[in-house]
N, C-alpha and C positions, 0 to 999 in steps of 0.2 A: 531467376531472381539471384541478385548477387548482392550478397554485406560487405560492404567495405572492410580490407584489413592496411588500408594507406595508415599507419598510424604517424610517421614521419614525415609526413608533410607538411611543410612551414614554408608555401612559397605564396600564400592567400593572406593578406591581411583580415585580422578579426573581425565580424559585425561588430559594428556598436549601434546603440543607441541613436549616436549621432552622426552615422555612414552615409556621404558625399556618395550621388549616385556612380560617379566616375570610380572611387571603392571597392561600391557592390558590384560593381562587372569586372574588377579586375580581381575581385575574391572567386566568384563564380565561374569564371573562365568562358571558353566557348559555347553555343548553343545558346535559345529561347529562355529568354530569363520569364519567368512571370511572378509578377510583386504583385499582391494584398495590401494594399493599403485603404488601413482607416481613416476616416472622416471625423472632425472632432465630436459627434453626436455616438457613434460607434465608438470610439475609443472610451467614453463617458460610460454606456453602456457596459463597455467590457471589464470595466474598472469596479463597477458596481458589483459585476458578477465575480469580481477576483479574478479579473485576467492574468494569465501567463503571459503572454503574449507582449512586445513592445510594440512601440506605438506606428511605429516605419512600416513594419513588415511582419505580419503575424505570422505567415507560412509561404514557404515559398520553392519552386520545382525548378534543374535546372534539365531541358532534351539538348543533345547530343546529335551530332552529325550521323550516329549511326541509328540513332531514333532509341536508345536506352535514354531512363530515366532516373535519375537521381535525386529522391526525396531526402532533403534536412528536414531532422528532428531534433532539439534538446530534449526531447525524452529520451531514455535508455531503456535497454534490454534487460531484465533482470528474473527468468522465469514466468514471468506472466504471458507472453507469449504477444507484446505492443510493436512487436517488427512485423510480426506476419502483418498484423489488423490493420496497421497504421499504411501498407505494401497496397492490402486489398482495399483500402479506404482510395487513395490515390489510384491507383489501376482501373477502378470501376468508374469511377469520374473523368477521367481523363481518356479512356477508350482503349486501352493498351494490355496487354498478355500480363500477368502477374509476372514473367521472369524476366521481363523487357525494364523490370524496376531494380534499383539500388538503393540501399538503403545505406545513410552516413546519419548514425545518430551519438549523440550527448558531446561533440567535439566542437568546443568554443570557440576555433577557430571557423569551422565551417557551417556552422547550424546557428540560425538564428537563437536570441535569447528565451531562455525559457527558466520558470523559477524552479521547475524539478518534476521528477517521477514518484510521486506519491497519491494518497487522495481515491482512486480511480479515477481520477481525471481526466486519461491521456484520451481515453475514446471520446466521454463527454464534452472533452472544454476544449483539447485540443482537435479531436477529429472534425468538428463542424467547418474551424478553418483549413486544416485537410483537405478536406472535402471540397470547401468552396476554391482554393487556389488550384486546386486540378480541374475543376469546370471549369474556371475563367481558362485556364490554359487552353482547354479544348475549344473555348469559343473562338481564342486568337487565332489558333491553328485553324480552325473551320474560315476563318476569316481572311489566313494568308491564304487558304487552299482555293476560298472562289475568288481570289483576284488572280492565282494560278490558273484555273482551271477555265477560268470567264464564263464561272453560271453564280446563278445565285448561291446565299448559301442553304435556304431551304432547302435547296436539292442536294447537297452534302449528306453523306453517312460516315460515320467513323467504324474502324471496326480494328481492333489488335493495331491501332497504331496505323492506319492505311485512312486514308479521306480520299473516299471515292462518291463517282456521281450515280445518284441514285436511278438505276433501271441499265446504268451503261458501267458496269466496273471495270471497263478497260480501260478507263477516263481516270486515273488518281493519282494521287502522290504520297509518298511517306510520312511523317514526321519526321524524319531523318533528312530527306529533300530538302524539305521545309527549313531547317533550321541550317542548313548548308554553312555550317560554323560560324557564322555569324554572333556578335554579342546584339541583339536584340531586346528593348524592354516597352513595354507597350503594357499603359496601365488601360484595362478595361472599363469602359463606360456606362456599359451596363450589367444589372445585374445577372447572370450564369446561371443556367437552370440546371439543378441538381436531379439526378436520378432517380427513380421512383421505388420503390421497392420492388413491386411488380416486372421491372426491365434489370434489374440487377442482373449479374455474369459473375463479377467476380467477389461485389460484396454478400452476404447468406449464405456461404459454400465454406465449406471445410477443408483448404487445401494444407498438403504436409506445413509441417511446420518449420518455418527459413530459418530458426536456427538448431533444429532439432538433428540434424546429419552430427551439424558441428560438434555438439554437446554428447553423442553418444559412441561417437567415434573419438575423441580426446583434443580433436583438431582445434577445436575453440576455445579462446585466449581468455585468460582473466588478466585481473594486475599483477597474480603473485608471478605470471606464466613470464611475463616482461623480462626481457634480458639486454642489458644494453654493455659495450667494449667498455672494461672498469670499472664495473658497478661495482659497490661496495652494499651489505648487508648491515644492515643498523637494529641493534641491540638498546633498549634505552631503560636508564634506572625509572620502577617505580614505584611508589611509597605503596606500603604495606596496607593502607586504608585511605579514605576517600575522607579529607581535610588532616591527612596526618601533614610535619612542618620536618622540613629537613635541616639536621642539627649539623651533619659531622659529611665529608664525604670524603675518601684518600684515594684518588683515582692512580696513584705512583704505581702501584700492580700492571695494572690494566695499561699503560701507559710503556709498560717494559718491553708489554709482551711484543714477539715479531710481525708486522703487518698490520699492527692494529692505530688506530688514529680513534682520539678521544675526543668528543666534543664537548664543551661545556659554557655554556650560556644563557644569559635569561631565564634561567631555572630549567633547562634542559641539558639532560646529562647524557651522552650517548656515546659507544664503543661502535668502531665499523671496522669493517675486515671484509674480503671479498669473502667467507668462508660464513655460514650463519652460525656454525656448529663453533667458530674460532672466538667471534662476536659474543658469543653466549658465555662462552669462558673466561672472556676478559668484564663479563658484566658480572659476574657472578667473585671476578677477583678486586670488585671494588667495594670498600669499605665504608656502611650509610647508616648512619643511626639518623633515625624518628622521632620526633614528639607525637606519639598517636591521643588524642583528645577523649576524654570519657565517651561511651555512646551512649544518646539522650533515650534511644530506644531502640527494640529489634524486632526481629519477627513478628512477634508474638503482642507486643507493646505500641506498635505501628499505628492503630488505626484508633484508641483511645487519646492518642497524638496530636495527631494531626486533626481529628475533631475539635480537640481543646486549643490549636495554633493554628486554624484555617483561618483563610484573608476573609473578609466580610463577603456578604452574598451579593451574588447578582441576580437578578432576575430576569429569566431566558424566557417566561411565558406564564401571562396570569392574565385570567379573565372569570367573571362571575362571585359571588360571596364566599370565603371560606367559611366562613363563621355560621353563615346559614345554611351551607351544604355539610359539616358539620352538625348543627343542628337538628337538620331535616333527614337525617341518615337512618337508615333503617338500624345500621350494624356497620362498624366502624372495624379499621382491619388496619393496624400498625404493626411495622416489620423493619429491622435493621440486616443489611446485606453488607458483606464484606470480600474484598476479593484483596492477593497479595503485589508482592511486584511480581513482573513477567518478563521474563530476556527474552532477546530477539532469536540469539540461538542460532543464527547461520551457518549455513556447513562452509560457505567460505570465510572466512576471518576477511576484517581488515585490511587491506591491501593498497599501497601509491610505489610507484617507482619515478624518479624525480630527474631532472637532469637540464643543466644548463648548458647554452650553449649559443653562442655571436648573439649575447646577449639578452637570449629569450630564454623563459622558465617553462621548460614542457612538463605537464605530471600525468604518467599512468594513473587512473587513481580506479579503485571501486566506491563509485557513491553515487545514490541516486537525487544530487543536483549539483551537476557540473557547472552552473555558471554562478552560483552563490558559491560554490566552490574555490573556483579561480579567483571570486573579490575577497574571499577570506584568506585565500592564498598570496595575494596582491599586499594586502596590506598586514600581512606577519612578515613576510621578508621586503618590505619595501621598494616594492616594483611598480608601477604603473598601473593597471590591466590588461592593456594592449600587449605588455611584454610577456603575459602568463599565459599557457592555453592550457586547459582541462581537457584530457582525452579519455573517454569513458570505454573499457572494454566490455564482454560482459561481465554482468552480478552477478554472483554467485545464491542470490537471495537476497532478498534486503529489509522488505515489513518496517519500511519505516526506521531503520537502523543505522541503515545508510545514512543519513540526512546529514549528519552533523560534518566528516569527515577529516575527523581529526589525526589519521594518520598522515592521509595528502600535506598536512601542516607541516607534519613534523618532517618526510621526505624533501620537503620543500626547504624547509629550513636547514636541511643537514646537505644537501647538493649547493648551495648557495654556501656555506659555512665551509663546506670541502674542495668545491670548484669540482667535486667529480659525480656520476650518476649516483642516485643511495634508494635504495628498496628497504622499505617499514613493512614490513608482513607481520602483523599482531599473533601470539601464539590465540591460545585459544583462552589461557589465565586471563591474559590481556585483553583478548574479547569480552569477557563475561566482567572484568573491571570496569573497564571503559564502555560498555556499552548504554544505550541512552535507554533505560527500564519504561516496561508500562508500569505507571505508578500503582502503588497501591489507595485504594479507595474503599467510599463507604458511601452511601446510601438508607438514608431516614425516610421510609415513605408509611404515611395514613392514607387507608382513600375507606371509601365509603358506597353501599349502594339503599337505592330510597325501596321502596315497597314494595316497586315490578320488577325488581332485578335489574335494574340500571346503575351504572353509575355516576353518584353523585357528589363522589368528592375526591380529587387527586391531590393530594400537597406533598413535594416532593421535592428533598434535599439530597444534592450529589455534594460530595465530599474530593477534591482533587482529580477527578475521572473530567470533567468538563461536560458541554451540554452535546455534544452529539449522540444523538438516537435518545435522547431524553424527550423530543418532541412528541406530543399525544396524538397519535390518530385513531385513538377511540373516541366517542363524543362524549365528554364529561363537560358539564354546564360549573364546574365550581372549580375551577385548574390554577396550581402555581407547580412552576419549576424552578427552583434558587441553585445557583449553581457555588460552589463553597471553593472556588480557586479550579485550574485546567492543568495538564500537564504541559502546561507554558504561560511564562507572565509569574504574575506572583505565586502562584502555588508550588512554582517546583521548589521557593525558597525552605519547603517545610524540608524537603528530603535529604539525606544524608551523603546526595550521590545525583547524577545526573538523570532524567526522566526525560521522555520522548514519546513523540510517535508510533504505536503496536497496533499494525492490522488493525486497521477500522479504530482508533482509537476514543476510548474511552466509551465507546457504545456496544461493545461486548457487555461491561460492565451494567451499562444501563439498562439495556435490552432481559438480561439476566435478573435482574430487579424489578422492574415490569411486570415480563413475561412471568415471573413467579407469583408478582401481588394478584394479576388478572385473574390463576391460574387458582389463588388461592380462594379468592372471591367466589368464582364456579363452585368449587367444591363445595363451601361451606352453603352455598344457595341450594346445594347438589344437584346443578344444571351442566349438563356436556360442555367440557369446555370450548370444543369447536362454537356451539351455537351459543356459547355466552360471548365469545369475540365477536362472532357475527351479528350480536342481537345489539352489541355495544359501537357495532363503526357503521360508517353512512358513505366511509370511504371506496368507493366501487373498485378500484385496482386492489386492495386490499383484499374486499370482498372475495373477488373472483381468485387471487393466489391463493388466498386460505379452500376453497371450495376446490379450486383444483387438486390442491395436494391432498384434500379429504378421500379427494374421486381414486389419485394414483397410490394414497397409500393404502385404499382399503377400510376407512375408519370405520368403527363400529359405534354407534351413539349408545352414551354413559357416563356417569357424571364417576370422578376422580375422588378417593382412589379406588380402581376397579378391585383391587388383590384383596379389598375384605369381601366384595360382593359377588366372589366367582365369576367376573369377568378375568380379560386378558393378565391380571394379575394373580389372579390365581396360583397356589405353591404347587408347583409340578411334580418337583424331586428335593428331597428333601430342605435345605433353608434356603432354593431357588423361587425367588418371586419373578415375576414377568409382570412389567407395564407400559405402555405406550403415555406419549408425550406431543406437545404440539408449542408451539412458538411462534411467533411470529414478528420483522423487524423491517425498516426504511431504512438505508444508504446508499450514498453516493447516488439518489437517483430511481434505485431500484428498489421492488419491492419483494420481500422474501416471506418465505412461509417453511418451517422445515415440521416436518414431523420422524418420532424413532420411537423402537423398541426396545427395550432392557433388559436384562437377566441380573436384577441384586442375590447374590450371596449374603443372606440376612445373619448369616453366624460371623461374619468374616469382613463383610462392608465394601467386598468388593465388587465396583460394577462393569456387567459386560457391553457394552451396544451391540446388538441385532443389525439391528436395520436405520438407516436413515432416508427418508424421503424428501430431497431441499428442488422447491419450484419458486422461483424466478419470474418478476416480469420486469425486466432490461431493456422494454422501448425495441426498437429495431436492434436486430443482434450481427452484427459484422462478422463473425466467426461463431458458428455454432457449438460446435468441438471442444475449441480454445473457451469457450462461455462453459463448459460443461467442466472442462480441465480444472478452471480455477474453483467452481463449484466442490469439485471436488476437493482438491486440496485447501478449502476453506472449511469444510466435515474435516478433514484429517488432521489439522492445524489447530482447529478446536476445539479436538478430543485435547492436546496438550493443555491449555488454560480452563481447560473443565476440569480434570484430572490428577493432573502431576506438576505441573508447570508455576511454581513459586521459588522466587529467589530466598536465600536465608544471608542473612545479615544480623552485624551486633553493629550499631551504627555506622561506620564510613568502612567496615570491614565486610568485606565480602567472601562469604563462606562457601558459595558453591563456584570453582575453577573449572569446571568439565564436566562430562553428561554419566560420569560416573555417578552423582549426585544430584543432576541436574538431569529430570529425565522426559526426553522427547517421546511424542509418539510412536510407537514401535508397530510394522508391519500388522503382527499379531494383534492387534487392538482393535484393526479397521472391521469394520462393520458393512455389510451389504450397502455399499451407496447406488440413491436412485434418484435421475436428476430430471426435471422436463421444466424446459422453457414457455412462458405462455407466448403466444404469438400478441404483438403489439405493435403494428405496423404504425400507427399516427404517433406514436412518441418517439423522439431521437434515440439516437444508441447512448445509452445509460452505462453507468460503473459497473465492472464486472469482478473486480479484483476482491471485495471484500464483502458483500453483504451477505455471502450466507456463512459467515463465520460468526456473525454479529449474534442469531437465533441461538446458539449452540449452548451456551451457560443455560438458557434458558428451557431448550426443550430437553435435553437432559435432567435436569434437577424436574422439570417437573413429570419426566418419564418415571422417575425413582421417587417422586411421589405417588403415583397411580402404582407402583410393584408394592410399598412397603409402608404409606401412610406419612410417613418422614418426611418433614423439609429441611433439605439442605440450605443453610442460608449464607454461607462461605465457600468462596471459589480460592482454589482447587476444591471438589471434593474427592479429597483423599477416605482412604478403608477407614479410618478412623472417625472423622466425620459426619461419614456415612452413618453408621456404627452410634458413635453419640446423637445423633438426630435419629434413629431408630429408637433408641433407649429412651428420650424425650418425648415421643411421639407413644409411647407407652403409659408414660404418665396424663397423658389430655384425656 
């Protein structure tokens, strides 16, 4: 397997949109082209579904004279590990050795259009047409091979790239033969039969991981890694809070010093120097006074806010009477949830290195959507499209943080302004400023259950988190879900600072709200809460995740909280409580179920996790490993926004600069993870990236309800929280 590191190449005209097929063969170069093209009835269809994908060419492979293959992706590489999957997706359809593949992703000159790496998406929405453009290939191929060969092609077998005749393999030809350098394109006629699970080779296997050498040996490039003859380093003034007005600025300092070149335009004010350490001194010798604006509110004041200034509601899902499942309630269970903002927190910063040159605008950039990238880039410095190419190295991380890419701008802007290369590396201040926050929210929920332990009433308001993972898959006959603004559209206008996409967005939040009200319901009926989830869905994938994780984590049936009843809560050593927790959540596709165990410190408020058990049913799994990797790092990522993970803010000023203050999950935290995939061979490969991150608010708070009686009803929980929802939980 081989990743491209061509990053200078500018001899291929861009796809677009609207690519003359004479174009796409001279972007493509030598070897079998094979084009996907939709039909307007599919195109309709994909549009419905939120296609990525443009309307020409959804996916598309080019072979090579040597019989290597070169898969375009506009997806990127960013930790998740969508190089291997996307390698092994295409290799198993097309017939060929994993290492006989090359991968050229997120480069807008060469990879078809794509609206970006987020979502989980890439396996679901992109792998299907993956998939199908390497079986059509392999049909064409089997196609030139028996007019080679002069048999049918029924008697064809492919095997590692070889189309040989079947009973006689001394009869074959390569794909390499095959394609004898030729520019070839040859749209297929008929539909491509995709692989079965059962005959799979290279998809359901676990092989090393293609960019794993790279990454641990130092070899692999990001944007800050870029170095181009003449770069200069860009340093940029910026305001002290988020809508402060800049009054005064004397850039003469800055302007003296040796080597440095000042920019200032359109409200960008920047110092560059080949030197960053030189750059920083000439920013630091400019002189900027502020208008900083009162702040309307802060930490603490946020969520009583934004309740009273949310946009009016929509409504995500309502069916049956409120008013009569109200009514008709046995016992009615209202509860307010609260969670803060949440940075993204990447170990790499912000990164674009820029450079014009015979008239084209190339950008290094780190961001996970290179080609909304380039048209945001296009039109800040006034360029065309065609003249701009986004070249995406790896991310360093990204959870949605990526998206926006507003350093790429400013690179862009400063190389176009200087005529020479300019690298924007954000410190880490400038990350945690500029970076796009999970909002802070809230959540208004009553529900209700009738006589038999059912429930009979959900009414349930989100507050700026938006409707993902708000959907019911319990069966409630009397359901509304109002959503009170999203972290896009009107609701980010309530915030003081920019908001964005966080890991599974906004269904942390939701899931965590939920899974407490269900959690709370159980108890108070004092029925187990496994079998009250179970006795409440009709959902069979559901079903069977929750049952399976019962099986692997061991559960012991008892209703919550076990610590006053001498179950697993029980006080062991002195103010040490122990209790088990269960959760359960939908995303991207997948269905998750986690279960953990706790250790509260009931004098101190501090909680330990044990153990976590998170099962999974992802439909068919292209990578079992890589399925398990993210599994994990979604327990480990979760422990942060369960725990410690809130921004502090006094309105447009941002109080925490670095992880001094700002505190990430630490090694020390991680808890025994145990992960198992169900087997689900009839549904497609599903989202991997983020649903068992979504469970995590949720089986937590309600683990440390079964240790200590307490509900936490605000995310992070912090010692202290903890600690006052103990002392609360003493008064009931």
């Amino acid at each position: 397997m081989t990743v491209t590191s061509d990053w200078t190449r500018s001899d291929r005209p861009a796809p677009t949109r609207g690519m003359t097929r004479r174009g796409f063969l001279q972007m493509v170069g030598g070897g079998i082209v094979i084009c996907v093209t939709l039909g307007p009835t599919e195109v309709v269809a994909q549009r419905r579904r939120g296609s990525m994908y443009p309307e020409d060419v959804n996916a598309y492979l080019r072979i090579d004279e040597n019989g290597h293959v070169t898969v375009f992706s506009g997806k990127i590489e960013m930790g998740q590990g969508v190089m291997t999957s996307q390698a092994q997706m295409a290799a198993e359809e097309l017939g060929v050795a994993l290492d006989a593949i090359e991968m050229v992703l997120g480069d807008t000159d060469r990879c078809p259009w794509d609206m970006g790496t987020f979502g989980s998406l890439t396996t679901r929405m992109f792998g299907p047409a993956l998939r199908a453009a390497a079986a059509e290939a392999r049909t064409v191929l089997i196609q030139l091979a028996a007019e080679k060969l002069g048999v049918p092609e029924e008697r064809l077998v492919v095997k590692d790239g070889v189309v040989s005749v079947q009973g006689a393999p001394g009869r074959s030809v390569t794909y390499g033969a095959l394609a004898e350098g030729k520019k070839i394109a040859r749209l297929v006629d008929r539909k491509a039969v995709l692989h079965q699970v059962g005959h799979f080779e290279v998809m359901g296997a676990s092989p090393e991981r293609l960019d794993g050498r790279d990454k641990v040996t130092g070899a692999g490039l990001y944007a800050a890694d870029v170095r181009l003859p003449g770069m200069l380093r860009a340093r940029i003034l910026r305001p002290p809070a988020h809508g402060a007005t800049l009054t005064h600025a004397d850039t003469a300092k800055a302007r003296a010093m040796d080597g440095v070149t000042v920019v200032q335009e359109d409200g960008l004010i920047a110092v560059l120097h080949p030197d960053w350490e030189v750059a920083d001194k000439a920013l630091k010798a400019i002189d900027a006074k502020w208008d900083v604006p009162e702040p309307a509110f802060d930490t603490e004041t946020v969520f009583d806010y934004m309740v009273a200034h949310a946009p009016k509601p929509e409504t995500a899902e309502s069916h049956g009477d409120l008013a009569a499942g109200r009514a008709g309630a046995a016992r009615l269970f209202e509860t307010t949830f609260r969670k803060g903002y949440v940075a993204h927190a990447p170990m790499e910063p912000h990164a674009a290195v820029a450079e014009m040159k015979d008239g084209k605008l190339t950008v290094w950039a780190s961001t996970q959507t290179p080609f909304p990238t380039k048209d945001r880039i296009a039109s800040a410095v006034g360029l065309p499209a065609d003249e701009v190419r986004v070249i995406t190295p790896y991310v360093g991380g990204g959870f949605g943080g990526k998206s926006a890419g507003g350093q790429a701008l400013e690179a862009a802007r400063l190389a176009r302004a200087t005529g020479k290369p300019v690298q924007v590396a954000w410190s880490r201040a400038e990350e945690f400023f500029y970076d796009t926050f999970d909002p802070a929210c809230v959540v208004q929920l009553t529900s209700g259950v009738d006589a038999d332990g059912k429930i009979s009433l959900w009414d349930y308001d989100v507050y700026l988190a938006g409707d993902r993972g708000a959907s019911l898959f319990y069966d409630v006959p009397n359901a509304r879900v109002r959503v009170f603004g999203s972290w896009r559209g009107e609701g980010t206008k309530i915030h003081p600072f920019a908001v964005g996409p966080w890991r599974a967005p906004g269904a942390n939040m939701n899931i965590f709200a939920a899974e407490s009200q269900i959690d709370r319901m159980a108890s108070a009926l004092g029925v187990d809460p496994v079998a009250f989830r179970l006795k409440n869905t009709s959902d069979a994938r559901m079903q069977r995740v929750l049952q399976t994780a019962a099986q692997a984590f061991g559960w012991r049936t008892g209703a919550s909280p076990s610590g006053r009843q001498g179950g697993p809560g029980t006080v062991r050593k002195g103010s040490i409580s122990k209790g088990r927790g269960v959760a359960c959540g939908i995303d991207a596709g997948t269905y998750a179920a986690l279960m953990a165990e706790v250790a509260v410190d009931t004098a101190e408020g501090a909680v330990r996790v044990e153990r976590v058990v998170a099962v999974q049913d992802m439909g068919i799994v292209v990578n079992p490993l890589g399925a398990k990797m993210q599994m994990e790092g979604c327990v480990t990522m979760g422990l942060g926004y369960v725990f410690s993970e809130e921004l502090r803010f006094r309105g447009g000023k941002i109080l925490d600069q670095n992880f001094g203050t700002y505190e990430l999950p630490r090694l020390t935290w991680l808890p025994r993870i145990e992960t198992v995939l169900v087997d689900n061979p009839d549904v497609d490969p599903q989202g991997g990236g983020e649903p068992s991150i979504v469970p995590m608010g949720g089986v937590i708070a309600n683990a440390v309800f079964d240790a200590t009686g307490a509900r936490v009803l605000r995310l992070p929980m912090t010692p202290e929280r903890v600690l006052a929802a103990i002392e609360e939980a003493k008064t009931r």
